[in-house]
PDB file with SEQRES, HELIX, SHEET and CRYST1 records, atoms N, CA, C and O in Angstrom:
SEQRES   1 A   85  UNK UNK UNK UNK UNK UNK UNK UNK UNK UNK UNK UNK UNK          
SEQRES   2 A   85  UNK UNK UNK UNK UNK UNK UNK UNK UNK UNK UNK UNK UNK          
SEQRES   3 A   85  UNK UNK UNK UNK UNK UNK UNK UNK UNK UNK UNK UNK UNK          
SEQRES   4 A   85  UNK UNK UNK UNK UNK UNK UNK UNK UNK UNK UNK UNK UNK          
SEQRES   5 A   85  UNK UNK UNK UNK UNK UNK UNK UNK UNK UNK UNK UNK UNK          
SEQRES   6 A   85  UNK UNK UNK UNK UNK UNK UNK UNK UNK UNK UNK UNK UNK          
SEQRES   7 A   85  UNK UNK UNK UNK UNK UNK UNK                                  
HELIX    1 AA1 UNK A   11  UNK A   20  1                                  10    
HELIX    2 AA2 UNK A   41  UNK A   44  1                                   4    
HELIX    3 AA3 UNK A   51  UNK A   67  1                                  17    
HELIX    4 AA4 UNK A   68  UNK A   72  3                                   5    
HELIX    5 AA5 UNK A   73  UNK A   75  1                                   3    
HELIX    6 AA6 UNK A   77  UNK A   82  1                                   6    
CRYST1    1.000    1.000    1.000  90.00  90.00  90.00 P 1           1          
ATOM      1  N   UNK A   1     107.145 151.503 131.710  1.00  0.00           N  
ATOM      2  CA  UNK A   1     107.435 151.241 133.095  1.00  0.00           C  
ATOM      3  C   UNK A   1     108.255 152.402 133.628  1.00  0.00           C  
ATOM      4  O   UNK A   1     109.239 152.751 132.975  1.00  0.00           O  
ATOM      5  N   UNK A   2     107.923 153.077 134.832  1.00  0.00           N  
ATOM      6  CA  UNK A   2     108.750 153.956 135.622  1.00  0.00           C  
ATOM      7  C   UNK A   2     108.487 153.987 136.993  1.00  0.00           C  
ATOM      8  O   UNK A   2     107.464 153.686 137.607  1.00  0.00           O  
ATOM      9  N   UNK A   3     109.598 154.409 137.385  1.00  0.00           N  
ATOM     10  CA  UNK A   3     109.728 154.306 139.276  1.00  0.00           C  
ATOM     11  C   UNK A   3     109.516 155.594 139.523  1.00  0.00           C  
ATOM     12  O   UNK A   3     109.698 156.179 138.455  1.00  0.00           O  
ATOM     13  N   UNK A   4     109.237 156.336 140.338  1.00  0.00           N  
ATOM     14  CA  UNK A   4     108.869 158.152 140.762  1.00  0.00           C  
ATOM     15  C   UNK A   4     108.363 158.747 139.471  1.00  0.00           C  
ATOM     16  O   UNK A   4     108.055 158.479 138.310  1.00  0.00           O  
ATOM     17  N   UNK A   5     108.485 159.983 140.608  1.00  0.00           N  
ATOM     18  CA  UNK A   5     108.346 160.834 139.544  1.00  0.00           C  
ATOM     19  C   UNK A   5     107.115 161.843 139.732  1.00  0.00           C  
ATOM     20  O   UNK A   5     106.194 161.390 140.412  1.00  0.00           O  
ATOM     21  N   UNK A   6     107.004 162.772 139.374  1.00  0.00           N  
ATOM     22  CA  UNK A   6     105.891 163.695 139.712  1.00  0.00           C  
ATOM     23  C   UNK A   6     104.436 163.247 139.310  1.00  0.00           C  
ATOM     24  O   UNK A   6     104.257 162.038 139.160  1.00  0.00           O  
ATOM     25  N   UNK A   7     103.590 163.940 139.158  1.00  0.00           N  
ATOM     26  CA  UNK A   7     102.326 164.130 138.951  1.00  0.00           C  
ATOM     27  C   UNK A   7     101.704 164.741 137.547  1.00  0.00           C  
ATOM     28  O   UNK A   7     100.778 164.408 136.808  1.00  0.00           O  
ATOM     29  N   UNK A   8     102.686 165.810 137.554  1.00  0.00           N  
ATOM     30  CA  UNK A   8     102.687 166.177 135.957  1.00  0.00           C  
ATOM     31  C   UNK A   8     101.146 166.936 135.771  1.00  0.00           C  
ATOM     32  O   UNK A   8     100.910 167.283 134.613  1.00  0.00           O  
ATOM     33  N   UNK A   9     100.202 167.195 136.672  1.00  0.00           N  
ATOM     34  CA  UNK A   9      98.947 167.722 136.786  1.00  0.00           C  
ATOM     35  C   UNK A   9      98.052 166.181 136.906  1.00  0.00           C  
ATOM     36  O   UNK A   9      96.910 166.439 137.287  1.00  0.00           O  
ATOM     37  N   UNK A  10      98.194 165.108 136.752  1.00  0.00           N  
ATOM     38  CA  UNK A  10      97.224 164.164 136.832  1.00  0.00           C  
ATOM     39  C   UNK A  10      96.621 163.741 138.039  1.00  0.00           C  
ATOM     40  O   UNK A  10      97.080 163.248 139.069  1.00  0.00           O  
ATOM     41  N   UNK A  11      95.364 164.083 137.630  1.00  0.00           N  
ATOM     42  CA  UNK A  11      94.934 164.146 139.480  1.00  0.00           C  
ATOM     43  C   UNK A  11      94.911 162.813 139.821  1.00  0.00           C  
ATOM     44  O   UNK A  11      95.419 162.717 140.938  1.00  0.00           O  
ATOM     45  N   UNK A  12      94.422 161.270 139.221  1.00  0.00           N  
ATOM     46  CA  UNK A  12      94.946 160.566 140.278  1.00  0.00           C  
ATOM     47  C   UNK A  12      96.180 160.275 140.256  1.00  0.00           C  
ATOM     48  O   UNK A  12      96.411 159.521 141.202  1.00  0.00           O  
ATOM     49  N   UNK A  13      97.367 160.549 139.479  1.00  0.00           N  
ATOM     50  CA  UNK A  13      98.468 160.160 140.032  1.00  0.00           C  
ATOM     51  C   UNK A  13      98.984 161.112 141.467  1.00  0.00           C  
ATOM     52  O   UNK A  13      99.913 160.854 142.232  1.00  0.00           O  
ATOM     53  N   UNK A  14      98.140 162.136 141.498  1.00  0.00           N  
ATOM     54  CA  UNK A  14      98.240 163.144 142.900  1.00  0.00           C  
ATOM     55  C   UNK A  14      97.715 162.413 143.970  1.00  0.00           C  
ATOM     56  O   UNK A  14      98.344 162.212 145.009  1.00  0.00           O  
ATOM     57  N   UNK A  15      96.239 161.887 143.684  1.00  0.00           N  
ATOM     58  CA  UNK A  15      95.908 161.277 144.962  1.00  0.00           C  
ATOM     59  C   UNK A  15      96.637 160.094 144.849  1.00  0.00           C  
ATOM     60  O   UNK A  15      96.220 159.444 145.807  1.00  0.00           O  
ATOM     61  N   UNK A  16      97.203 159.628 144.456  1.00  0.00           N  
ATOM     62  CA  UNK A  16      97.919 158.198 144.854  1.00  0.00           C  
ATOM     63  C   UNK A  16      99.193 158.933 145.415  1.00  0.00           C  
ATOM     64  O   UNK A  16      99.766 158.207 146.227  1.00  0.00           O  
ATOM     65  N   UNK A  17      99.741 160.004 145.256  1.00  0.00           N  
ATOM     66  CA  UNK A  17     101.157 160.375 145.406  1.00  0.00           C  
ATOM     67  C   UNK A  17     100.463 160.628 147.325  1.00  0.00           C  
ATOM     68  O   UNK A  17     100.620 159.713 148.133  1.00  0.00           O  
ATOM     69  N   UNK A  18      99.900 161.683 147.653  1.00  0.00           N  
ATOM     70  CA  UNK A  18      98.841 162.364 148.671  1.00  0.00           C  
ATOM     71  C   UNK A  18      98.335 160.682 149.739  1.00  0.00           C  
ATOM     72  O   UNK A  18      98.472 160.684 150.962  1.00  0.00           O  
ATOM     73  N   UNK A  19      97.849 159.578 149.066  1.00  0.00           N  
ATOM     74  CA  UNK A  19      97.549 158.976 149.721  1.00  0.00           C  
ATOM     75  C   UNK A  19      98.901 157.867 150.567  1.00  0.00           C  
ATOM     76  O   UNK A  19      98.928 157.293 151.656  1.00  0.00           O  
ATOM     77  N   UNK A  20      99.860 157.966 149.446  1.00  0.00           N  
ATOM     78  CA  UNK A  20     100.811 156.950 150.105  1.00  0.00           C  
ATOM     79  C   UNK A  20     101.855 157.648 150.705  1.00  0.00           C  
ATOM     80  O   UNK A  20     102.614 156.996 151.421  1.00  0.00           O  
ATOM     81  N   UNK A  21     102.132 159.356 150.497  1.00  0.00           N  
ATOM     82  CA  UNK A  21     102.728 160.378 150.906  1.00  0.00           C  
ATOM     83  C   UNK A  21     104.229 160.302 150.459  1.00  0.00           C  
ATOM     84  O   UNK A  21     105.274 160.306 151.109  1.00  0.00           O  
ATOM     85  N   UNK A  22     103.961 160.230 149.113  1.00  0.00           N  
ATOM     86  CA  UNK A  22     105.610 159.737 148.184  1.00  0.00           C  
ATOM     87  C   UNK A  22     104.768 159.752 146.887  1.00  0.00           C  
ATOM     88  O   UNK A  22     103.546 159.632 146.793  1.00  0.00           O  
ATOM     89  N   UNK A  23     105.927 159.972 145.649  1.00  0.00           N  
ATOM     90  CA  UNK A  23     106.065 159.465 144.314  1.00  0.00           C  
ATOM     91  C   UNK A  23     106.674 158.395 144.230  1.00  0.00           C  
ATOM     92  O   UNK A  23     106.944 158.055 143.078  1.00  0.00           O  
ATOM     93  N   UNK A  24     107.145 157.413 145.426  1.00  0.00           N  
ATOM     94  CA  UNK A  24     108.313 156.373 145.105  1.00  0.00           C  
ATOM     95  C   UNK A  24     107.189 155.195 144.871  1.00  0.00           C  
ATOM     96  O   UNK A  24     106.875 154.437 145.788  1.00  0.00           O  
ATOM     97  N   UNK A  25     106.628 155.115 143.588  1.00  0.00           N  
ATOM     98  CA  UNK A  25     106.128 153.640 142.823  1.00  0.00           C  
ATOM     99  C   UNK A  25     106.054 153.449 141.731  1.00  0.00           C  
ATOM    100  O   UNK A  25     106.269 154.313 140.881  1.00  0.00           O  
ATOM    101  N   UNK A  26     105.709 152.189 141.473  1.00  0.00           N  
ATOM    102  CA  UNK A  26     106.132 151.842 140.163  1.00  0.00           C  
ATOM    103  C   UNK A  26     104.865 152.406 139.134  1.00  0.00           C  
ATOM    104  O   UNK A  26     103.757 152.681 139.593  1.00  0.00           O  
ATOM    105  N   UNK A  27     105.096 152.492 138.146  1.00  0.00           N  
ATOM    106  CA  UNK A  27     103.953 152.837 136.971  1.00  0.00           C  
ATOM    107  C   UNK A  27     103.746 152.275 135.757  1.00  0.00           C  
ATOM    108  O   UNK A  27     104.702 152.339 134.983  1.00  0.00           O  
ATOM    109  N   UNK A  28     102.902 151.818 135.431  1.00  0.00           N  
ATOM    110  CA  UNK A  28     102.723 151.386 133.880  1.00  0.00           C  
ATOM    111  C   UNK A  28     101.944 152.600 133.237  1.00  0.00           C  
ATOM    112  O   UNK A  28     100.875 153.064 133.634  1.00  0.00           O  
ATOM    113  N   UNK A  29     102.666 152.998 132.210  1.00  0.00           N  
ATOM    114  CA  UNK A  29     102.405 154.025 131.321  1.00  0.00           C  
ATOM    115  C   UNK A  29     102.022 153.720 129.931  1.00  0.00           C  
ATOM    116  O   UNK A  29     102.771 153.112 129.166  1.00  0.00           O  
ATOM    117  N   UNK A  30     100.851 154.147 129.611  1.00  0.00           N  
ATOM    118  CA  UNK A  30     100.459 153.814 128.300  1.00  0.00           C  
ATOM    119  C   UNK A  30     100.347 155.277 127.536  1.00  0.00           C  
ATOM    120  O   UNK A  30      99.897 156.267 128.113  1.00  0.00           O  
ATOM    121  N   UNK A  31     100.715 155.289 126.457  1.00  0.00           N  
ATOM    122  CA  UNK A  31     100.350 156.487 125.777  1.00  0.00           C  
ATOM    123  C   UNK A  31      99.109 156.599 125.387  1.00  0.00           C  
ATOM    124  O   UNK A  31      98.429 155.574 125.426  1.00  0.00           O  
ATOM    125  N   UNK A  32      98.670 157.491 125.052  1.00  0.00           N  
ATOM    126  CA  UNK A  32      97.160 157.754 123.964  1.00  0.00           C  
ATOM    127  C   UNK A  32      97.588 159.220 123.298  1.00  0.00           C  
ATOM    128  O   UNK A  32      96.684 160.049 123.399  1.00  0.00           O  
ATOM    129  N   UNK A  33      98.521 159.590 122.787  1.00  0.00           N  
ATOM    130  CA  UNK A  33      98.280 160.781 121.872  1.00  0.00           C  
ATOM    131  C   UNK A  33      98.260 162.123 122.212  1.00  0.00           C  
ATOM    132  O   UNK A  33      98.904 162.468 123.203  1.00  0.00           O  
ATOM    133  N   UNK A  34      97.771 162.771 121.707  1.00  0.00           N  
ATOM    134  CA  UNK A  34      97.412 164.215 121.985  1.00  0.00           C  
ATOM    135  C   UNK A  34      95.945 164.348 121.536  1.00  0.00           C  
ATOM    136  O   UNK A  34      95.382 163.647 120.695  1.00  0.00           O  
ATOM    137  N   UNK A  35      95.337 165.541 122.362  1.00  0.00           N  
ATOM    138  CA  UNK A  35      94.044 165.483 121.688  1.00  0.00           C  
ATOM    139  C   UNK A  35      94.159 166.613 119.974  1.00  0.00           C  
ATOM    140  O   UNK A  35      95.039 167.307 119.464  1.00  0.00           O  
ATOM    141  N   UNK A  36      92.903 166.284 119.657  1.00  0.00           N  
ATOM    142  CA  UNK A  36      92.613 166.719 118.122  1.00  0.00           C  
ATOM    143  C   UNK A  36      92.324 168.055 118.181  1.00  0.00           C  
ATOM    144  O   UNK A  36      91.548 168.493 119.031  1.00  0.00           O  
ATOM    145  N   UNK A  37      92.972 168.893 117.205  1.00  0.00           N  
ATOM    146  CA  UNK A  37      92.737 170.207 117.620  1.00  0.00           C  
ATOM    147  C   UNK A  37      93.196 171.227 119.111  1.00  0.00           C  
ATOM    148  O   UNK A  37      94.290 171.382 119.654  1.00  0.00           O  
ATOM    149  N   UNK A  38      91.923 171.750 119.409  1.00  0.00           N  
ATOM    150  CA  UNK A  38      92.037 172.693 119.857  1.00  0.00           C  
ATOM    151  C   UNK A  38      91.262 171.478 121.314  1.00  0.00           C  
ATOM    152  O   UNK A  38      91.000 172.108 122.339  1.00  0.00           O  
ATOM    153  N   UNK A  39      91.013 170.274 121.364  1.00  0.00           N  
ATOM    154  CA  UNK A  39      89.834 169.827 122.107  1.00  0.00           C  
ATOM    155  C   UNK A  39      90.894 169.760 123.789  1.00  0.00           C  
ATOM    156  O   UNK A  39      91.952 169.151 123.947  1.00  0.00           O  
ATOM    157  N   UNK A  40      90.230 170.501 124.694  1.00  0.00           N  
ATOM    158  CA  UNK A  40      90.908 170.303 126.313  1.00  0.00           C  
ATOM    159  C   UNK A  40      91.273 168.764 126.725  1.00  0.00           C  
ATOM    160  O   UNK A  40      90.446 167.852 126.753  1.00  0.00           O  
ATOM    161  N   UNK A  41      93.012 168.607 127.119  1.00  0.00           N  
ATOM    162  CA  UNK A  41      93.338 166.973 127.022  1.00  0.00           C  
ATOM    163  C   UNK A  41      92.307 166.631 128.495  1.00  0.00           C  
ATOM    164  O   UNK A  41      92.261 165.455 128.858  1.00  0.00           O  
ATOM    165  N   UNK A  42      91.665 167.486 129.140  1.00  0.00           N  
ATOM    166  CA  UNK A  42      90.883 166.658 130.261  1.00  0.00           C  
ATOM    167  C   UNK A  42      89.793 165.953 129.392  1.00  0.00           C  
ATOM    168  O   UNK A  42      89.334 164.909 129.856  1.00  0.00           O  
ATOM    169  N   UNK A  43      89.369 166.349 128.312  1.00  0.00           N  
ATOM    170  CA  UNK A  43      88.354 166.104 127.895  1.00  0.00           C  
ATOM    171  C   UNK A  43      88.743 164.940 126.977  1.00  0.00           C  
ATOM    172  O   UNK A  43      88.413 163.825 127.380  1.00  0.00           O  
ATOM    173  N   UNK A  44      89.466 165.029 125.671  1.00  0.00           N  
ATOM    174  CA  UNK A  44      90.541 164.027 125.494  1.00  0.00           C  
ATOM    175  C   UNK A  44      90.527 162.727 126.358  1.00  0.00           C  
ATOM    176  O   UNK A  44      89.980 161.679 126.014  1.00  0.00           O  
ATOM    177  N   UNK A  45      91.115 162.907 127.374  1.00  0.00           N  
ATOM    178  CA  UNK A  45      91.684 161.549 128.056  1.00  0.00           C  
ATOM    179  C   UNK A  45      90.989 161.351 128.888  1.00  0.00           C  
ATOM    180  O   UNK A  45      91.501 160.710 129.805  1.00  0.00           O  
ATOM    181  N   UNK A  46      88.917 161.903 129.145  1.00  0.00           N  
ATOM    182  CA  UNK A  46      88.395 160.673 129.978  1.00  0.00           C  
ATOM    183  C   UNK A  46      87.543 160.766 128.795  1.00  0.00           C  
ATOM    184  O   UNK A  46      86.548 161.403 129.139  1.00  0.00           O  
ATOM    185  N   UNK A  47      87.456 160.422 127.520  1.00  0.00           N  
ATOM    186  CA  UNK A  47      86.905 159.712 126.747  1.00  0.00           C  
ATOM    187  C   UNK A  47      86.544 158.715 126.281  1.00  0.00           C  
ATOM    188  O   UNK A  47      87.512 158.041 125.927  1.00  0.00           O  
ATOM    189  N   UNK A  48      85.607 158.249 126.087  1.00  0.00           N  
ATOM    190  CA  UNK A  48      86.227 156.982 125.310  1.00  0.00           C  
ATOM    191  C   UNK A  48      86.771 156.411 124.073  1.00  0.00           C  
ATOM    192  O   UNK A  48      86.154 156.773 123.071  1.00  0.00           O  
ATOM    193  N   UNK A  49      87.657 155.698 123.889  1.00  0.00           N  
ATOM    194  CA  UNK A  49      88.016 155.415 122.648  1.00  0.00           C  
ATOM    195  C   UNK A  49      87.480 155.313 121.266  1.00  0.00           C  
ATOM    196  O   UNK A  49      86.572 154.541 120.960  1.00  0.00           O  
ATOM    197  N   UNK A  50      87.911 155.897 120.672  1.00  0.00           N  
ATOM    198  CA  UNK A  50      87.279 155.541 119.283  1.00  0.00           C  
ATOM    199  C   UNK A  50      87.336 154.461 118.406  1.00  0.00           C  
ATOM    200  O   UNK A  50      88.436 154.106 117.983  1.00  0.00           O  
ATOM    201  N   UNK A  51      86.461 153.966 118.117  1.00  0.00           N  
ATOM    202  CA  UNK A  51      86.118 152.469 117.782  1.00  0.00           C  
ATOM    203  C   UNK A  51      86.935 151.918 117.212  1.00  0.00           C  
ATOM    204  O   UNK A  51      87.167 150.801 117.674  1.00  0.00           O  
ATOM    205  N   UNK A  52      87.849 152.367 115.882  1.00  0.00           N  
ATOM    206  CA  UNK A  52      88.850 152.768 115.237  1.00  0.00           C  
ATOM    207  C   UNK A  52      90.500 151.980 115.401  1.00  0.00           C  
ATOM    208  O   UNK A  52      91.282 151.413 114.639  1.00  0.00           O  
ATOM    209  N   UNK A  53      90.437 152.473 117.401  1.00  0.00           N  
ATOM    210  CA  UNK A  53      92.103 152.379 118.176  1.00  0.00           C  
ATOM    211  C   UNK A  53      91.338 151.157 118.798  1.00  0.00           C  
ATOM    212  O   UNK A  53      92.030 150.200 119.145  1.00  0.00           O  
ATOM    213  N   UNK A  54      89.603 151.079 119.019  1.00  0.00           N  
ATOM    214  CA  UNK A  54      89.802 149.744 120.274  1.00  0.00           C  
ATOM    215  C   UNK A  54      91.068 148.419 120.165  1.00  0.00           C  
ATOM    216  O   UNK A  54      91.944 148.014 120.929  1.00  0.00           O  
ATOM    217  N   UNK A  55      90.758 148.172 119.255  1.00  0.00           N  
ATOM    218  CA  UNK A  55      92.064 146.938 118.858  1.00  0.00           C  
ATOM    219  C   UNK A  55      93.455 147.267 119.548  1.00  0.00           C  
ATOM    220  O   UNK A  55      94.001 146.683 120.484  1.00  0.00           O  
ATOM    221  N   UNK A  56      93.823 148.241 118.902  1.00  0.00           N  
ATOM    222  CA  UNK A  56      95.220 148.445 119.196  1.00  0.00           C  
ATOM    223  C   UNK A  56      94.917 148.904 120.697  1.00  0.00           C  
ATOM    224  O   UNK A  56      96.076 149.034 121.091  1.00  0.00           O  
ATOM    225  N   UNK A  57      94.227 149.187 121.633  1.00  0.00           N  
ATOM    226  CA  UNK A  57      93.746 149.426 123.047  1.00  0.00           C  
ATOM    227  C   UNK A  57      94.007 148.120 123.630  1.00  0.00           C  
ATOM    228  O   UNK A  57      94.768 147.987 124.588  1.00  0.00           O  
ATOM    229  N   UNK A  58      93.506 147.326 123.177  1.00  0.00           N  
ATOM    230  CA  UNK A  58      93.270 146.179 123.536  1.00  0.00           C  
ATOM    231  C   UNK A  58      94.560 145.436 123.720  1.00  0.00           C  
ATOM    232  O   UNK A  58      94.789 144.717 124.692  1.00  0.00           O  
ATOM    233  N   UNK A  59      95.584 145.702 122.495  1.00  0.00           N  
ATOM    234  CA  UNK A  59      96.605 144.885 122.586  1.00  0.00           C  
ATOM    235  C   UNK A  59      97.768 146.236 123.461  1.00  0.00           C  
ATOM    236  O   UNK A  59      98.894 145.742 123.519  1.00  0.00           O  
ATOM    237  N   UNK A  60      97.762 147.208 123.886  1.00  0.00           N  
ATOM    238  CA  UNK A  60      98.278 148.113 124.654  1.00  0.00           C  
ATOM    239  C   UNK A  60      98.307 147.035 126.242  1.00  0.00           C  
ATOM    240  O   UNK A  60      99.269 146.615 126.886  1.00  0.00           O  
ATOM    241  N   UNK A  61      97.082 146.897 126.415  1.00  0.00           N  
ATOM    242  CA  UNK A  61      96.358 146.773 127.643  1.00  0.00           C  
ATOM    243  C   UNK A  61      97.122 145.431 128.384  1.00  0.00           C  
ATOM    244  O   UNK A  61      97.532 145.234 129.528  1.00  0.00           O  
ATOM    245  N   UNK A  62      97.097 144.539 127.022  1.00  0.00           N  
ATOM    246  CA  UNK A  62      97.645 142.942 127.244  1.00  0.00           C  
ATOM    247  C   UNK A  62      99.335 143.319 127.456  1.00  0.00           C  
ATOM    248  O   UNK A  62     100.016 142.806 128.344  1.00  0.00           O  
ATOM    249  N   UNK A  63      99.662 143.949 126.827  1.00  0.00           N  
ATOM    250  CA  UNK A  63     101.131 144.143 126.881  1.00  0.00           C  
ATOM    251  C   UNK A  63     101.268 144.836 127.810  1.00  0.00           C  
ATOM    252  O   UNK A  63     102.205 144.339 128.435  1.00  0.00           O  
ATOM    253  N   UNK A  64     100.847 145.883 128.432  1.00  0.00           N  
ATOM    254  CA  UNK A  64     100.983 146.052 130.064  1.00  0.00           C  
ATOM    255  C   UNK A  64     100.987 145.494 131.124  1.00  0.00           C  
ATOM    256  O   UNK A  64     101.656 145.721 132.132  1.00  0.00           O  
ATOM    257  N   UNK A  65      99.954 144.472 130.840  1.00  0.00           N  
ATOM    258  CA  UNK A  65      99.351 143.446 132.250  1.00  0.00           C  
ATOM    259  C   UNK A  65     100.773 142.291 131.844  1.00  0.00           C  
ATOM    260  O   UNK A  65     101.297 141.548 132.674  1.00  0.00           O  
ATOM    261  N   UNK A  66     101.126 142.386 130.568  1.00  0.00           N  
ATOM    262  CA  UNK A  66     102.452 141.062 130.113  1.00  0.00           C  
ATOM    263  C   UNK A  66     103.283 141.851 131.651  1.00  0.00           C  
ATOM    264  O   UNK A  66     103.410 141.624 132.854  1.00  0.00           O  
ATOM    265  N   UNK A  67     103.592 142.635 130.860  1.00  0.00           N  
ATOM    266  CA  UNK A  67     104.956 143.764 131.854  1.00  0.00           C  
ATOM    267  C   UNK A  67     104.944 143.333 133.215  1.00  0.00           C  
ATOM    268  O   UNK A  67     105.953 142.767 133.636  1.00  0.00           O  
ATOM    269  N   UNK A  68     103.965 143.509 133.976  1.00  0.00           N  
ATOM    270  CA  UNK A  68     103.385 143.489 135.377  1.00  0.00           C  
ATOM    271  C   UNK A  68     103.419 142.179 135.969  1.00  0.00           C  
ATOM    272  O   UNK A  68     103.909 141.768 137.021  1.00  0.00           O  
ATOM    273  N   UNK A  69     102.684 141.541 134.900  1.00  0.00           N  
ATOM    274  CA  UNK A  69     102.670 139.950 135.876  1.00  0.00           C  
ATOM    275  C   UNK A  69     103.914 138.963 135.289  1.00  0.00           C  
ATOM    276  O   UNK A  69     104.418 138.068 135.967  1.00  0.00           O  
ATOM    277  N   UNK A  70     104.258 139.241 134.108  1.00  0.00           N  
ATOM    278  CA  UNK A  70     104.930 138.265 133.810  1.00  0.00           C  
ATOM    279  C   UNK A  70     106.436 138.534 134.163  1.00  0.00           C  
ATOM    280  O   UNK A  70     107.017 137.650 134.793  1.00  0.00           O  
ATOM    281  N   UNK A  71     107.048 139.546 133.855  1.00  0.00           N  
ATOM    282  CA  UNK A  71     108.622 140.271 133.183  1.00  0.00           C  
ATOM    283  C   UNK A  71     108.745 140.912 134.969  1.00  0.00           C  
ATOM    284  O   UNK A  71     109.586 140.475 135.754  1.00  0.00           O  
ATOM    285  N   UNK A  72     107.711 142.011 135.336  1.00  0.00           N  
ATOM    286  CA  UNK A  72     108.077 142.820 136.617  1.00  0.00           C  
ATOM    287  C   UNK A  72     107.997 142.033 137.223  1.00  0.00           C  
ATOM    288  O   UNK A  72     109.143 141.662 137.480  1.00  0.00           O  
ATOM    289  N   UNK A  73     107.083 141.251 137.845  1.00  0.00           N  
ATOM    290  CA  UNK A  73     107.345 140.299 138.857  1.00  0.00           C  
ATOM    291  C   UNK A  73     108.402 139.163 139.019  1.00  0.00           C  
ATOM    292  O   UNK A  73     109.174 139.024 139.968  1.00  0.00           O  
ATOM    293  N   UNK A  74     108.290 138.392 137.932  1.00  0.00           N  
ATOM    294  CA  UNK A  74     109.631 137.668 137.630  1.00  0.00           C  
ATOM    295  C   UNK A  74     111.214 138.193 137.712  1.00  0.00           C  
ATOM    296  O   UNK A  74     112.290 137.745 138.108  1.00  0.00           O  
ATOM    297  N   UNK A  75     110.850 139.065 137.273  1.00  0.00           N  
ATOM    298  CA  UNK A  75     112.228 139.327 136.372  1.00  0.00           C  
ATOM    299  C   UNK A  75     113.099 140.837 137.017  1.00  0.00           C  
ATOM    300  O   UNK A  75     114.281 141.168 136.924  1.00  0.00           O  
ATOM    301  N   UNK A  76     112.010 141.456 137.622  1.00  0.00           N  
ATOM    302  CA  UNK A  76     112.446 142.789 138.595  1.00  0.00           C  
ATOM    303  C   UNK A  76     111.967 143.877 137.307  1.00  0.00           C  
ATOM    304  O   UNK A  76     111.540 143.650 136.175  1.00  0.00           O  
ATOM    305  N   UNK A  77     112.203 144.936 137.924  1.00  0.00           N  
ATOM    306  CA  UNK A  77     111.894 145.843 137.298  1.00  0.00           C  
ATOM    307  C   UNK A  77     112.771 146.394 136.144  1.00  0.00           C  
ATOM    308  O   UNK A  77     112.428 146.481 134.965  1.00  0.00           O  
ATOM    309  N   UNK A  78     113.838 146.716 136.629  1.00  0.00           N  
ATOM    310  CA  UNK A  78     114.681 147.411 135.595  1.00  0.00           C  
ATOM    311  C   UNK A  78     114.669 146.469 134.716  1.00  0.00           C  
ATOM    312  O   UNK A  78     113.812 146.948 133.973  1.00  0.00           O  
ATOM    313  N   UNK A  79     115.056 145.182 134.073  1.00  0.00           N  
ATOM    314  CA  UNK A  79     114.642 144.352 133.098  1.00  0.00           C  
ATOM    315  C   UNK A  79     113.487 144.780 132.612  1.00  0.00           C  
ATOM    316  O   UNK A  79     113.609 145.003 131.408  1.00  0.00           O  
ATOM    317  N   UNK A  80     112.112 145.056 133.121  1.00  0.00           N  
ATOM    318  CA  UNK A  80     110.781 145.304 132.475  1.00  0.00           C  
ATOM    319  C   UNK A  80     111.198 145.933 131.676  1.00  0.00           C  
ATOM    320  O   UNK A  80     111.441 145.520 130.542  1.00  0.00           O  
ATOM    321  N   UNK A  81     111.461 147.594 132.253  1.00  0.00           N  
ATOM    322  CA  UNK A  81     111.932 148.627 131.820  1.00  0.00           C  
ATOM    323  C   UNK A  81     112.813 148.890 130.618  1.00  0.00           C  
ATOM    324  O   UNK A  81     112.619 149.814 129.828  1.00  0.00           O  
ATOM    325  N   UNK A  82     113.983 147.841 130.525  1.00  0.00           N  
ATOM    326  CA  UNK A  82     114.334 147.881 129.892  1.00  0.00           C  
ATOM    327  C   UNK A  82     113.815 147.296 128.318  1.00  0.00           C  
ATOM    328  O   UNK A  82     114.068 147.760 127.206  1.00  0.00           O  
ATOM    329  N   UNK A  83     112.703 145.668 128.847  1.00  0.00           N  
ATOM    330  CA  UNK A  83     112.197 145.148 127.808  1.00  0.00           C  
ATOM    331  C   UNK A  83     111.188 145.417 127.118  1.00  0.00           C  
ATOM    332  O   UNK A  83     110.795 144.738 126.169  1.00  0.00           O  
ATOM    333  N   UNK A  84     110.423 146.941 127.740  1.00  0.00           N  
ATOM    334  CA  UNK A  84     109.281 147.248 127.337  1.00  0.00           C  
ATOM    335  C   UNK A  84     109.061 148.917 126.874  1.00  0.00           C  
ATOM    336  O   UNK A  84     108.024 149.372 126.392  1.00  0.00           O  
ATOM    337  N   UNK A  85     110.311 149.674 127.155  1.00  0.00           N  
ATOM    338  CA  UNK A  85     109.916 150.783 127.005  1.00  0.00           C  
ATOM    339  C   UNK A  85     111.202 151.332 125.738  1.00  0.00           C  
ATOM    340  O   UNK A  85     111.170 152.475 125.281  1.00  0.00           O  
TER     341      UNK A  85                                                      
END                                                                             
């Protein structure tokens, strides 16, 4: 969970920054790694998963949407933040 913050090169976090004309929102951040080798992270990160991580994808995914609907909304943010990252 994070509030601002730049773009960092990610183009849609640009067009979302461009469309609402601010960094001031909230984010759920999931990791995925680094890519393997020498392989370009554009290429990397619109991949799809390897069959391997789906599981642990899966339970990433649930524990984000937990964050969001259950803890952020309830509970405010900085609590999320604090209970999830």
């Amino acid at each position: 969970m994070k509030f601002g913050g730049g773009d960092n090169g990610h183009n849609g976090l640009r067009s979302i920054r461009a469309s609402l004309g601010t960094g001031d929102f909230y984010r759920v951040r999931v990791g995925v790694g680094r890519p393997p080798g020498r392989q370009e992270p554009a290429d990397f990160l619109l991949s799809d998963f390897p069959a391997s991580t789906r599981e642990d994808v899966e339970v990433e995914i649930s524990r984000a949407a937990d964050a969001v609907e259950v803890t952020g909304l309830a509970s405010g943010w900085t609590r999320t933040q604090n209970a999830f990252n």
